[in-house]
C-alpha positions as CSV (number, residue, x, y, z in Angstrom):
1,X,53.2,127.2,193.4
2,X,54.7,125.3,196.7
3,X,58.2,125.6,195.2
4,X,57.8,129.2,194.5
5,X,56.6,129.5,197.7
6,X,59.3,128.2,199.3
7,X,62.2,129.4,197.2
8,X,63.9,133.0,197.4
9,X,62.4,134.2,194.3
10,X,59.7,136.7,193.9
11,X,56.8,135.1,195.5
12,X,59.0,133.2,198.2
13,X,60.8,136.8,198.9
14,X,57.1,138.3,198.8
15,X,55.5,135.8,201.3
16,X,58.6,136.7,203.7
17,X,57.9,140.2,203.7
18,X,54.3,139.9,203.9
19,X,54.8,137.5,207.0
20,X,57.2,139.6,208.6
21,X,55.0,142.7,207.9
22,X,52.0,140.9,209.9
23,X,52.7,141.9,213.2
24,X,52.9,145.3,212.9
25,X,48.9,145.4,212.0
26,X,48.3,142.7,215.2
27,X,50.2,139.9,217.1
28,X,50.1,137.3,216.3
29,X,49.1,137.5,212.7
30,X,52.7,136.9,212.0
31,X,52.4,133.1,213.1
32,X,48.8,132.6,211.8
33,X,50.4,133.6,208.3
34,X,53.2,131.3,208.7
35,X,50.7,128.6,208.9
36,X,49.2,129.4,206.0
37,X,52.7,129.4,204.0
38,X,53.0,126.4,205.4
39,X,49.6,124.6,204.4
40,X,50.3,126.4,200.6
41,X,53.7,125.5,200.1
42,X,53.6,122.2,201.9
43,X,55.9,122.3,204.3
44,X,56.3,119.3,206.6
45,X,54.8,121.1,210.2
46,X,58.4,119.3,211.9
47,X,60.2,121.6,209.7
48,X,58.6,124.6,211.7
49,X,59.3,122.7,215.1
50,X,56.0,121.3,215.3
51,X,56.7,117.7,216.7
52,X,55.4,116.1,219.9
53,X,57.7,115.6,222.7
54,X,59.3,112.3,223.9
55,X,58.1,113.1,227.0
56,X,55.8,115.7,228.1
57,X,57.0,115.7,231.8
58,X,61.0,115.6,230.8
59,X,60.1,118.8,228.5
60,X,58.0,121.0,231.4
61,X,60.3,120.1,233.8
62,X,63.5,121.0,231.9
63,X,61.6,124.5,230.7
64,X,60.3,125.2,234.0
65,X,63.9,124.7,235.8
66,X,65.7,126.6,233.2
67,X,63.5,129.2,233.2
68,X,63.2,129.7,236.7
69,X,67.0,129.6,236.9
70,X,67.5,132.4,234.0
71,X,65.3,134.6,236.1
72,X,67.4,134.3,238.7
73,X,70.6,134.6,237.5
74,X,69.0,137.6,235.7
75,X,67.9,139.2,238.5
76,X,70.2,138.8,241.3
77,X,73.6,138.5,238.8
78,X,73.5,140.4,235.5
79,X,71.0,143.0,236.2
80,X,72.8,144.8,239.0
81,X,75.8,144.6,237.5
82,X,74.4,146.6,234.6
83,X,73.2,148.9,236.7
84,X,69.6,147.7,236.0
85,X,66.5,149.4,237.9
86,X,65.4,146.7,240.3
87,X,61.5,147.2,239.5
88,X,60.2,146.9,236.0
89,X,58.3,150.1,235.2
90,X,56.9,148.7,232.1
91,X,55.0,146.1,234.1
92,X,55.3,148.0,237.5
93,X,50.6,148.2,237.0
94,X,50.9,144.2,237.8
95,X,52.1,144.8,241.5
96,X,48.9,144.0,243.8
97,X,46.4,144.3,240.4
98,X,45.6,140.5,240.3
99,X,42.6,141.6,238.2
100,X,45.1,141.6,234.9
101,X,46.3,138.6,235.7
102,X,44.6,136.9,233.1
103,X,44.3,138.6,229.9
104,X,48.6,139.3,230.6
105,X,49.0,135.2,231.0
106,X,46.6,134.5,228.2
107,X,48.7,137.3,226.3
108,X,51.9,135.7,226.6
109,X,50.8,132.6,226.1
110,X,49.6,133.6,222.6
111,X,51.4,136.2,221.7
112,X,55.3,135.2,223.1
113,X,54.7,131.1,223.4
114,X,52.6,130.6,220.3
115,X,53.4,133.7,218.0
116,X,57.0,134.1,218.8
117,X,58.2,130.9,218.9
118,X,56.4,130.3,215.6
119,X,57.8,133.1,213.7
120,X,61.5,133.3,215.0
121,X,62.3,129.7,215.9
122,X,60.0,127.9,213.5
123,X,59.5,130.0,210.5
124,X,63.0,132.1,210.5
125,X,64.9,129.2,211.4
126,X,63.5,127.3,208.3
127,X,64.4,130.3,206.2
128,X,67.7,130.4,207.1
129,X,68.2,126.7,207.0
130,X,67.5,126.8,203.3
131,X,68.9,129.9,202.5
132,X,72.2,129.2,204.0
133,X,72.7,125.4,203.9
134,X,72.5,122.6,206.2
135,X,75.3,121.8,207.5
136,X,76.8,117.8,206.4
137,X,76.1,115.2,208.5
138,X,78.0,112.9,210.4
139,X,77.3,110.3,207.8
140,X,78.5,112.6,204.8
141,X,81.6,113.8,206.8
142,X,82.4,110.1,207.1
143,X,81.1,109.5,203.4
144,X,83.7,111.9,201.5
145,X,86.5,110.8,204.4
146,X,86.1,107.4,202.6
147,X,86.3,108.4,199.2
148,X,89.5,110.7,200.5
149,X,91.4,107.6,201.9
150,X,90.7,105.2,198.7
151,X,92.1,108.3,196.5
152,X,95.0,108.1,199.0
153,X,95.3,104.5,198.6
154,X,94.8,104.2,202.9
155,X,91.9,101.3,202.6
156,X,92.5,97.8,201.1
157,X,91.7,97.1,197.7
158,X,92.4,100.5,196.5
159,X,95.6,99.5,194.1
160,X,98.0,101.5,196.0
161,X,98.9,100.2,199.3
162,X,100.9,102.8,201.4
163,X,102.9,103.4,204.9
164,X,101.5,102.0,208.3
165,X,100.4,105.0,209.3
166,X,98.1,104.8,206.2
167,X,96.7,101.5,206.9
168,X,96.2,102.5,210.5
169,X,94.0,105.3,209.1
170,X,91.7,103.1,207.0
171,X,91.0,101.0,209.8
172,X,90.0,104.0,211.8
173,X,87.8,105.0,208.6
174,X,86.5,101.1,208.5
175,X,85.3,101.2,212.2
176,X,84.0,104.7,211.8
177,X,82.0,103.9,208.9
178,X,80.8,100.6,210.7
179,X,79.2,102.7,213.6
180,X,77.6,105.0,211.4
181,X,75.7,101.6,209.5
182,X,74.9,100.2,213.1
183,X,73.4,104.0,213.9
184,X,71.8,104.6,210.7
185,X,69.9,101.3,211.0
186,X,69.3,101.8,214.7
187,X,67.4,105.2,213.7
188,X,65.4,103.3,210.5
189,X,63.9,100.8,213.6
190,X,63.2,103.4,215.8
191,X,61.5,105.5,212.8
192,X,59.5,102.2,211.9
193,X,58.7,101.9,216.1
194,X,57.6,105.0,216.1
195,X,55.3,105.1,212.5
196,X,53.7,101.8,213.9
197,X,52.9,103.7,217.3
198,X,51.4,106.3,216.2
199,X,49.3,104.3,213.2
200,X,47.4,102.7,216.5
């Protein structure tokens, strides 16, 4: 059943169109359903974005500052230049009505922060992750450039020792490689740092 769920056949293709359909009865039932797909087919929640921040302050202050900025380029660069109306119509009611302040913060708040964010970025980004592929790593680039240059005969102890250039080009592979083992155990102590921390 959580395989099915999360594959593309029937019931996975079902549970997409019966997430995406959500919405159109209520925001956000979109997001609450992709927590239940999530909770069936166990998905890890860090799949769907769910993770804590390294910091709390670095993350408000980098969304509040791009966010204020995007307004203003918005306003003051690209909308005039489309020949945008400078008052929003839509939410032209707001203007001197601080009695819907409110229920609109609480509304985007829940409905663009929470629902939004949950079903485009977490849940559709998922999706498409595993539909389309994820792309190789830095580490499996590296990987199959390794197993290219003993084919070629570039690294030592291949059987087929070739040109400079060649040997020149194994070294680079050598060091490359060598990084990649000082990174990959860099990130196992940081993931063992960080299990311990949060076991506390």
């Amino acid at each position: 059943m959580p395989a099915a769920l999360r594959g593309f056949g029937p019931l996975g293709l079902a549970a997409i169109l019966a997430i995406l359909a959500g919405n159109l009865f209520f925001p956000p039932l979109s997001a609450l359903l992709v927590l239940v797909w999530a909770y069936a087919s166990e998905t890890p929640w860090h799949e769907l974005g769910f993770v804590r921040p390294r910091s709390w302050t670095r993350s408000i202050a980098i969304g509040v500052g791009f966010g204020a900025a995007n307004k203003l380029i918005l306003k003051a660069i690209v909308m005039p230049l489309l020949g945008a109306p400078q008052v929003n119509a839509r939410y032209h009611f707001v203007t001197g009505n601080a009695a819907v302040l409110p229920g609109l913060i609480a509304t985007m708040i829940i409905v663009a922060g929470f629902g939004e964010e949950t079903l485009y970025r977490g849940y559709m980004f998922e999706r498409l992750g595993k539909l389309l592929g994820q792309s190789p790593s830095r580490q499996d680039r590296h990987r199959a450039h390794h197993d290219g240059a003993i084919r070629r005969g570039a690294l030592p102890g291949s059987g087929n020792p070739r040109s400079r250039a060649s040997r020149v080009h194994g070294a680079r592979v050598r060091r490359d490689l060598c990084c990649d083992r000082r990174a990959v155990h860099a990130d196992g102590r940081a993931r063992h740092v960080s299990t311990w921390w949060r076991s506390r």
